[in-house]
MIKE-531124 format. One line per 8 residues: number of its first residue (from 1); for each residue x, z, y of C-alpha. Coordinates in steps of 0.001 Angstrom, whole numbers. Layout:
<recs>
NUM	X:Z:Y | ... .
</recs>
This chain:
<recs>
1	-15260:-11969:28983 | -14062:-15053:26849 | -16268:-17586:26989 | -14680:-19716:24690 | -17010:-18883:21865 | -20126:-20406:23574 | -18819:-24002:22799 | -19539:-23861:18896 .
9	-23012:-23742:17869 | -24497:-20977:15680 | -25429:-22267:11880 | -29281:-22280:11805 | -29923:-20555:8294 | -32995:-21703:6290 | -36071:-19587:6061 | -37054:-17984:3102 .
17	-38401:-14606:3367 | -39985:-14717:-302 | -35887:-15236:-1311 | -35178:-13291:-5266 | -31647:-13581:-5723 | -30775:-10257:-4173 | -32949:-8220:-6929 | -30634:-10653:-9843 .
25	-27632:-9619:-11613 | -24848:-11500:-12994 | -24871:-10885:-17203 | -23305:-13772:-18330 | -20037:-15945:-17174 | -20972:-19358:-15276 | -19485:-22575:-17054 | -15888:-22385:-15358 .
33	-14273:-26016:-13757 | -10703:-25543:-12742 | -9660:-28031:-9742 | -5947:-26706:-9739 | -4842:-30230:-10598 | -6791:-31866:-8165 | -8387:-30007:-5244 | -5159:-27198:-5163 .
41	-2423:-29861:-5901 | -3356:-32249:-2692 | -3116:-29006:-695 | 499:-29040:-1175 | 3297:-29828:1035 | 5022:-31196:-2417 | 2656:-32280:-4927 | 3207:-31634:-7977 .
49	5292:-34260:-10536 | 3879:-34962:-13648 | 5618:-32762:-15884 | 4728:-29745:-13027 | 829:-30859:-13773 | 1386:-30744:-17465 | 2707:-27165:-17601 | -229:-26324:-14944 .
57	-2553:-28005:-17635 | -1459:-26336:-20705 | -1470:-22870:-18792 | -4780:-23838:-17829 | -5896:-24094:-21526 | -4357:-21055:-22684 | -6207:-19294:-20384 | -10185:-20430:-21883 .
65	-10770:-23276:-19336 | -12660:-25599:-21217 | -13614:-28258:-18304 | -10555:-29336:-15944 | -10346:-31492:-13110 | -7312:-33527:-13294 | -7014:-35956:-10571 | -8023:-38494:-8244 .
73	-6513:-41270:-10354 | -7735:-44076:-8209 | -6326:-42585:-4924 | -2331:-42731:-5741 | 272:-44184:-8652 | 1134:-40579:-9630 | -2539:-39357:-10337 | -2962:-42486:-12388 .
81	-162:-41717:-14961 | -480:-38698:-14905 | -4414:-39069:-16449 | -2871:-41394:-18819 | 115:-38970:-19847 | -2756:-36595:-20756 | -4202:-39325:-22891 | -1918:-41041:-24760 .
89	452:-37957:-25148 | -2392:-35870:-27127 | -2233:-33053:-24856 | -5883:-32470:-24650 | -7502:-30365:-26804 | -10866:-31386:-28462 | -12662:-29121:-27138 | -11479:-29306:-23844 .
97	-13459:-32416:-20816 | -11126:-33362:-18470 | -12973:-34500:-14751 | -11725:-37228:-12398 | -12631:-37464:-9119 | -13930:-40687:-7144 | -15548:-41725:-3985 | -18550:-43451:-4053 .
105	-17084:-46825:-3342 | -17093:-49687:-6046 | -13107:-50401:-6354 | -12365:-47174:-6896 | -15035:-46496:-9368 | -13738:-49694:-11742 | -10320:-48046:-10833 | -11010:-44660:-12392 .
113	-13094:-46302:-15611 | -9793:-47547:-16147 | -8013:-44594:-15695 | -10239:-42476:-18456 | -9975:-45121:-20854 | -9460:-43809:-24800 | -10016:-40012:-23520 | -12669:-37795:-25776 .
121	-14641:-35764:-23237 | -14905:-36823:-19629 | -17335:-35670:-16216 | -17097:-38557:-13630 | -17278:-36674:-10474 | -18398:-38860:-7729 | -19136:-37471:-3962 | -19753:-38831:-710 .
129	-20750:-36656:2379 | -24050:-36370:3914 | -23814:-33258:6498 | -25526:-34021:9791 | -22031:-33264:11498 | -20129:-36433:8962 | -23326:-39040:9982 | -23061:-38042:13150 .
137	-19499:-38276:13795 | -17796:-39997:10968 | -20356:-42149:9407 | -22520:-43402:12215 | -25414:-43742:9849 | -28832:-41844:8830 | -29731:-40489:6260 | -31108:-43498:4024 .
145	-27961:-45194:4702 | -26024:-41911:2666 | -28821:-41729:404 | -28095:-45683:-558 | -24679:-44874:-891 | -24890:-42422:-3681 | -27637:-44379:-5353 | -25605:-47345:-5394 .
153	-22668:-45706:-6678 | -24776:-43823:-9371 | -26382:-47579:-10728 | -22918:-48688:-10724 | -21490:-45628:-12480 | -24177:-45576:-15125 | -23634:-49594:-16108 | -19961:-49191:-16387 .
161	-20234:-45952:-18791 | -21915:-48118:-21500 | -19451:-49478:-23052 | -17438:-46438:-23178 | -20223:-44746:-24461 | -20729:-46701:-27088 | -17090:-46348:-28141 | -17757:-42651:-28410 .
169	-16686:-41059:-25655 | -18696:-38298:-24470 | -19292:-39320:-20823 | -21052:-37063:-18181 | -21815:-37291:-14981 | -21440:-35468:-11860 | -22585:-35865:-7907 | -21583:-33829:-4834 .
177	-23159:-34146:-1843 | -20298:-33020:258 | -20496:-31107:2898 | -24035:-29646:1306 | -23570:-26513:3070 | -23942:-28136:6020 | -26789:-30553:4910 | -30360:-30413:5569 .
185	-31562:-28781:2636 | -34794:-31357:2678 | -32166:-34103:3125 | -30031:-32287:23 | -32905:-32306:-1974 | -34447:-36144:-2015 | -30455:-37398:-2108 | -30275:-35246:-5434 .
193	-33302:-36159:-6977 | -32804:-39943:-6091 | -29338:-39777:-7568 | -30930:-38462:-10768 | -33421:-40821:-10946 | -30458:-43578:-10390 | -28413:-42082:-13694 | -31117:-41909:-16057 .
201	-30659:-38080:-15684 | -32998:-35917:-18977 | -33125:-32666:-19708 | -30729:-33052:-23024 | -28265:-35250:-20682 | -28299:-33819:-17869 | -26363:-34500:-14423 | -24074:-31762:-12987 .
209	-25155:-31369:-9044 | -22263:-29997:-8009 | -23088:-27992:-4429 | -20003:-27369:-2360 | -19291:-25459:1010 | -16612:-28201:1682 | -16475:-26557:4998 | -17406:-22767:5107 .
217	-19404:-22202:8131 | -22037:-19806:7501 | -22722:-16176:5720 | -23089:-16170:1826 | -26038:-14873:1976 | -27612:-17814:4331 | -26120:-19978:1172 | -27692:-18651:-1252 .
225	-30824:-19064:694 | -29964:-22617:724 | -29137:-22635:-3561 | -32532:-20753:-4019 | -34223:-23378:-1740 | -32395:-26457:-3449 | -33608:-25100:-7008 | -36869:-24400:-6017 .
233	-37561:-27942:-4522 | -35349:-30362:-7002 | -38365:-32138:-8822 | -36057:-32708:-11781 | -34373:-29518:-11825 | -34530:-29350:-15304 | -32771:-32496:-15879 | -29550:-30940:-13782 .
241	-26822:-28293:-13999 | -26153:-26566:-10522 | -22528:-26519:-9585 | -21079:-24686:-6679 | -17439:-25765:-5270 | -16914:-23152:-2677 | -13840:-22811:329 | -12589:-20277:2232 .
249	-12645:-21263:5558 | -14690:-17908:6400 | -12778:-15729:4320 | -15713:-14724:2076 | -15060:-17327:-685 | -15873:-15176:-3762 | -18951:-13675:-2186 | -20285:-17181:-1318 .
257	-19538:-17792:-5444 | -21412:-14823:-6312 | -24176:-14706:-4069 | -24784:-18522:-5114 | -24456:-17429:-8853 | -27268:-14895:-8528 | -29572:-17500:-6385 | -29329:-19431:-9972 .
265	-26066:-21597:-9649 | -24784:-22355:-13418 | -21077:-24095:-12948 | -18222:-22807:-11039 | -15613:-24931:-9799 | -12349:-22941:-8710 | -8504:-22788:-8177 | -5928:-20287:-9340 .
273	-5621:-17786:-6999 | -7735:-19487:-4368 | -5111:-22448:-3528 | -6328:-25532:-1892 | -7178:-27535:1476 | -7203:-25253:4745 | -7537:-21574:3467 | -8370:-22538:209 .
281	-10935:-23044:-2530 | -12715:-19897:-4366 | -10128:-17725:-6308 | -10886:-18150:-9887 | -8939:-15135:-11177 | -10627:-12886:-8746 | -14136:-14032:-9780 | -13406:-14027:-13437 .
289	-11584:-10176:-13134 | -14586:-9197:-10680 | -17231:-9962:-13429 | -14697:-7988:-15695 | -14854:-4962:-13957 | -18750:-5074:-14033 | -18824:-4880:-17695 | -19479:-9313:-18363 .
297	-16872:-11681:-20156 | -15770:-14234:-18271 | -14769:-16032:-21540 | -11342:-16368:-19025 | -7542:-14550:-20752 | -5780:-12990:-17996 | -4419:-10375:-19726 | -1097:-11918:-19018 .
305	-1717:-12343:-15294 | 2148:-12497:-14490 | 3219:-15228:-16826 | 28:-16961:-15050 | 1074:-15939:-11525 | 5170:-17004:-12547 | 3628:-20690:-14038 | 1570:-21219:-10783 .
313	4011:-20240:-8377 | 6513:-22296:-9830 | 4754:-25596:-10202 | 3027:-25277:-6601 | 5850:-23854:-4764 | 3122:-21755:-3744 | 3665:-17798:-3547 | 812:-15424:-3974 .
321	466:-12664:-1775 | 1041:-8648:-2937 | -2123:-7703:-1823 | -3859:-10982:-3688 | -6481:-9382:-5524 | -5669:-8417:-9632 | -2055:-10365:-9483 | -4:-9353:-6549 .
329	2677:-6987:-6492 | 1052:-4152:-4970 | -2122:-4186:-5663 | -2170:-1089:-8437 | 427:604:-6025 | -782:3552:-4189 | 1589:4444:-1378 | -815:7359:-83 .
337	-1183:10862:-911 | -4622:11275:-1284 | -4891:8165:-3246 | -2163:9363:-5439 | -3276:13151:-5655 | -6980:11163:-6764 | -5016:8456:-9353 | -3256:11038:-10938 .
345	-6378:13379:-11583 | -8155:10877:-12691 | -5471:9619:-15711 | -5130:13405:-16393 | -9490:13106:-16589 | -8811:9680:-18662 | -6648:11598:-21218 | -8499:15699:-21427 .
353	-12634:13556:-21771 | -11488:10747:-24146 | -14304:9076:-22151 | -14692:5234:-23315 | -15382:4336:-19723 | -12527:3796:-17266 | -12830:6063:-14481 | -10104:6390:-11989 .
361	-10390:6313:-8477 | -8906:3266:-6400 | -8252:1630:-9505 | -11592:-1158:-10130 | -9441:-2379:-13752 | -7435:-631:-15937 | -4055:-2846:-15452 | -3872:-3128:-18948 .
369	-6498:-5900:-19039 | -3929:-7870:-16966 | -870:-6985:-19003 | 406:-5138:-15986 | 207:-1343:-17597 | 3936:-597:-17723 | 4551:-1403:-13943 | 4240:1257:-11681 .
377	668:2560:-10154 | 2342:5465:-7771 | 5455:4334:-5597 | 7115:6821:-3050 | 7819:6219:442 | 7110:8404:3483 | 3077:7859:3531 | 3533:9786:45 .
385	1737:12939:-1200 | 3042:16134:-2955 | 1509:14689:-6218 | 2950:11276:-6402 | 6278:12155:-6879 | 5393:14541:-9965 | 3073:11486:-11046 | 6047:9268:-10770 .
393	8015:11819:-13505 | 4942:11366:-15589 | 7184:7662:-16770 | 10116:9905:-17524 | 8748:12254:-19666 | 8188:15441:-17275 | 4721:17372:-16556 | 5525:19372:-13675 .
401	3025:22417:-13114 | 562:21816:-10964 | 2301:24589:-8520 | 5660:22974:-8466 | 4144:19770:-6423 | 4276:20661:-2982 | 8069:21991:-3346 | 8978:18615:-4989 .
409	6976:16446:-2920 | 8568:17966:-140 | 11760:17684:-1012 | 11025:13486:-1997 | 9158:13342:1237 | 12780:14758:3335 | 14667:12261:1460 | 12223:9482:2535 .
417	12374:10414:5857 | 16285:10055:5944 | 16637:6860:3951 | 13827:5236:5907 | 12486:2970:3036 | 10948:3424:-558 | 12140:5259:-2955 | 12820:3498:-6374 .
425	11205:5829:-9645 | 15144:6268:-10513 | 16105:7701:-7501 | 12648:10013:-7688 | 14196:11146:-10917 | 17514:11840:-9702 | 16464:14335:-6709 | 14203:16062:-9760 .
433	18250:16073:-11874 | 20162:17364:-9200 | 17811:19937:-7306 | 16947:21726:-10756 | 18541:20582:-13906 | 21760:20671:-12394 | 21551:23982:-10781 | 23895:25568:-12684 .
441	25941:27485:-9667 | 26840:30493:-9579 | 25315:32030:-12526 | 26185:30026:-15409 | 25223:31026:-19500 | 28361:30505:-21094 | 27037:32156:-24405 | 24328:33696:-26302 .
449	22632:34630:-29686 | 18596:36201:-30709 | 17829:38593:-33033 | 15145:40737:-34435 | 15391:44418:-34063 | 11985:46264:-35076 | 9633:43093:-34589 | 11052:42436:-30891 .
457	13236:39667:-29802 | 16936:40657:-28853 | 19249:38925:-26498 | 23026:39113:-26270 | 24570:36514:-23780 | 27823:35955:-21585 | 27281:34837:-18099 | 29617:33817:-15425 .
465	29105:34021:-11725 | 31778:32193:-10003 | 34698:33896:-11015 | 33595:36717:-12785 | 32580:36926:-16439 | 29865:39966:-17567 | 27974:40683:-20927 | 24145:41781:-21143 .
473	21702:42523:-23798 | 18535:43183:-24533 | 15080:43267:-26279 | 11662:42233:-25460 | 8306:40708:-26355 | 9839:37324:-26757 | 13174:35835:-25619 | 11807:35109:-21920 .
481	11433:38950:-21694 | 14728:39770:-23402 | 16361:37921:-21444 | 14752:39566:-18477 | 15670:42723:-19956 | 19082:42197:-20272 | 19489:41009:-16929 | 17625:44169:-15532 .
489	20410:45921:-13572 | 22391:43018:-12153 | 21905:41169:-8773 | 19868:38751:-10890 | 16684:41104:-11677 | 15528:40932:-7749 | 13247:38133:-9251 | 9938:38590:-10676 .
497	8667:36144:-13604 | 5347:34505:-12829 | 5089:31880:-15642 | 6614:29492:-17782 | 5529:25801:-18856 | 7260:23777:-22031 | 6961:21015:-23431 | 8873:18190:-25700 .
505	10541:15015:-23698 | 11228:13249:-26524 | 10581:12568:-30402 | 12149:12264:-33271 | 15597:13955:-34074 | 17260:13956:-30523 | 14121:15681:-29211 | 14916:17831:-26103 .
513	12551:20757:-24503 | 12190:21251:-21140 | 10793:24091:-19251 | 10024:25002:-16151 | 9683:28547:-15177 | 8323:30027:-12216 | 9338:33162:-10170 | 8952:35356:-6650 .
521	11498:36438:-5221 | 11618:40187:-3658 | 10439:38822:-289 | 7100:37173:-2278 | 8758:33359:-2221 | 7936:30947:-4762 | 10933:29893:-6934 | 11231:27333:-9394 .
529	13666:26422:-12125 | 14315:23749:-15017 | 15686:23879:-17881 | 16297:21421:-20602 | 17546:21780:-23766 | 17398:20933:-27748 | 17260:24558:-28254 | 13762:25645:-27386 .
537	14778:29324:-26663 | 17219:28406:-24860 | 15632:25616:-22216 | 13692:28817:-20642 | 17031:30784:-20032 | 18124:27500:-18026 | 15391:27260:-15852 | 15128:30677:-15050 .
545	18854:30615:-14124 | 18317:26801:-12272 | 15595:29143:-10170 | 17777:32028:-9753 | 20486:29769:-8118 | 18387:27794:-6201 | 17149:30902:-4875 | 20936:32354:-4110 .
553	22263:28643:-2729 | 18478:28687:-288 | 19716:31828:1181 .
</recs>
């Protein structure tokens, strides 16, 4: 037994057994912060140079974020000119509040007023930590001694912002308790309201109270407990917006996001793609896209996730993962057969209902929404099923039968097995080529010509096998059955016609048919041929022939 685990000490949730966030549903977006430029960038082994931040800005933008956190600009040289690059090269749009970051310490507050000097819109975000772990350990203080920091800092804050005010900038404020997860809720509560009280906090200018789980350390739903708690007990909770700024440290991120959302949180602030300190902050695109898929707006453009993912991984250095929920590589890949056999029924449902709802198993968005709906859904390897491979001719042009899948996806399935890897949609297509359109040994039609003799078809043709040259003719019903006819007699009529599939591959003027014809042999064996031509008589005669010689070259 590893008794390792009894050193850390369980998180002691809150009680609330009269709780009502889990009967809530999210309807509506939350007001969206990005922290890219701030919380993701001093996560990086490289942070990012100005002109890096600037493309991450605009991108930002482009996508509907309409409050951005863009620095620390009293912590380093670069965050500093990089606020003012912002602001005196016009970059930011009017409807558009940039957010700075400061500790609650009085140099670096003056530092930052600075900073935001002549911008339009600004939220002065300042923080200090009041956990019980951070007194204990790093602080060395009680609480009254955090609660006098913040209030301090708040005074402060609120005299310097006059004269900016005044000047017309639209100047809010913010305050995070850091570390509130791990806060006494209580403790949480008075630090809040005092701060309020400090900034001159009303319901038409209200405070952002911006809650984060700095340090993950407990189960969502023992933090929305805590939000539900919080709201209930903040005297002036009418004078505040509630913020959440979760991490990852758990791995549960997004639910901690959404769980606080439905316990009455208002504000979200995120990353792209979940970058940041440790395991990260919460992934913005997979919030945004997860409210998507339940039928809400985020008021967030990612229908060009790619050019997002490209931007970010280029300005971070940063590479996001092909499982990363929405954006990576993979993640509207199917490898499996049943998942494949269940994709591919349901865009055959999608296309026979019409239905205005999309309904596709394994697939939670249509890829479309993200821009990604020319990329491949069903990729073949050796996991694959008899239907992916026909699925995968779907992007080429061909609707194989329904009957012809498990000889295909066999013979796909042999060919992964030998080459030990995936196999590219080209090379899917290639086995489909040269297994049926291109069996055209031994019996070859060299020539032929229909008529119309007494309201049936009539067929007169010239066929080769190997070396020999012959001439048939007949009549039937149609030119599938003349054909037949004329072939009665020869070593080819051992073959009995089942049925026969055609359809266009193309439009326009080079437009080619393609059938694909399906027979039994005299020993009861399924055989199948393809034909393709721009004749659309004669693409049937191919694919019986393609059958009848892959029947001859099997034995």
């Amino acid at each position: 037994m590893n008794k390792s685990c009894e050193k850390y000490i369980p998180f002691e949730p809150i009680s609330l057994p009269d709780r009502t966030w889990p009967n809530k549903r999210i309807t509506a977006p939350p007001v969206w912060c990005s922290v890219d430029l701030r919380d993701g960038n001093q996560a990086l082994i490289d942070p990012m140079s100005v002109a890096e931040k600037l493309e991450l800005f605009h991108t930002l933008v482009d996508i509907g974020v309409k409050e951005i956190e863009v620095g620390f600009p009293s912590a380093s040289e670069t965050e500093y000119e990089f606020l003012r690059a912002l602001i005196d090269g016009g970059h930011i749009p009017d409807d558009v509040t940039i957010q700075v970051l400061v500790q609650a310490r009085e140099h670096l507050i003056k530092k930052t007023f600075e900073a935001i000097e002549g911008a339009k819109h600004v939220i002065f975000h300042f923080y200090n930590s009041t956990s019980t772990l951070q007194r204990k350990v790093v602080f060395h203080t009680d609480m009254a001694g955090v609660t006098k920091i913040a209030v301090d800092a708040a005074k402060l804050i609120r005299e310097l912002s006059q004269p900016a005010i005044a000047g017309g900038m639209d100047l809010r404020y913010e305050y995070s308790p850091e570390s509130f997860m791990g806060t006494e809720m209580d403790n949480a509560v008075d630090i809040c309201q005092a701060v309020i009280e400090a900034l001159g906090s009303t319901r038409s200018n209200k405070v952002i109270l911006n809650l984060p789980t700095t340090v993950e350390n407990c189960l969502p739903n023992y933090f929305a407990d805590e939000i539900e708690y919080f709201i209930r007990k903040l005297p002036s909770r009418d004078c505040a917006v509630i913020s959440l700024h979760p991490h990852n440290d758990r791995g549960t991120g997004v639910a901690t996001a959404e769980l606080g959302l439905l316990a009455g949180a208002e504000r979200v602030e995120a990353t792209l793609f979940g970058n940041g300190e440790r395991t990260g902050n919460v992934d913005l695109v997979t919030l945004a896209l997860n409210m998507h898929t339940q039928g809400v707006d985020s008021g967030l453009d990612f229908s060009r996730i790619t050019d997002v993912r490209h931007t970010y991984e280029k300005v971070t250095k940063m590479k996001v993962d092909p499982r990363q929920p929405y954006a990576g590589d993979l993640v509207f890949t199917a490898f499996s057969g049943s998942h494949q056999d269940a994709i591919s029924k349901g865009v055959a449902y999608m296309k026979e209902s019409h239905s205005p709802f999309w309904e596709i198993p394994y697939l939670p968005i249509d890829p479309a929404d993200v821009g990604r709906d020319y990329e491949p859904i069903i990729r073949i390897n050796s996991q694959s099923g008899k239907g992916g491979a026909a699925f995968v001719l779907q992007s080429f042009g061909y609707e194989l039968p329904k009957a012809m899948h498990p000889e295909f996806g066999h013979i796909v399935q042999v060919e992964t097995d030998r080459v030990g890897k995936e196999l590219p949609a080209e090379h899917v297509l290639e086995l489909f080529k040269s297994h049926y359109i291109d069996a055209t040994h031994p019996y070859e039609l060299l020539a032929h010509s229909f008529g119309d003799e007494n309201g049936r078809v009539t067929f007169s043709g010239t066929l080769r096998h190997k070396d020999t040259v012959f001439q048939v003719s007949g009549a039937g019903n149609g030119p599938i059955d003349a054909f037949f006819t004329a072939i009665h007699g020869q070593k080819m009529d051992r073959f009995t016609f089942v049925d026969y599939k055609e359809h266009a591959i193309a439009r326009g003027s080079d437009s080619m048919a393609v059938a694909y014809i399906h027979l039994k042999d005299q020993a009861g064996k399924d055989v199948f041929g393809v034909g393709i031509s721009p004749n659309i008589n004669l693409a049937p005669l191919k694919g019986i022939l393609s059958a009848i010689n892959r029947s001859v070259n099997r034995d």
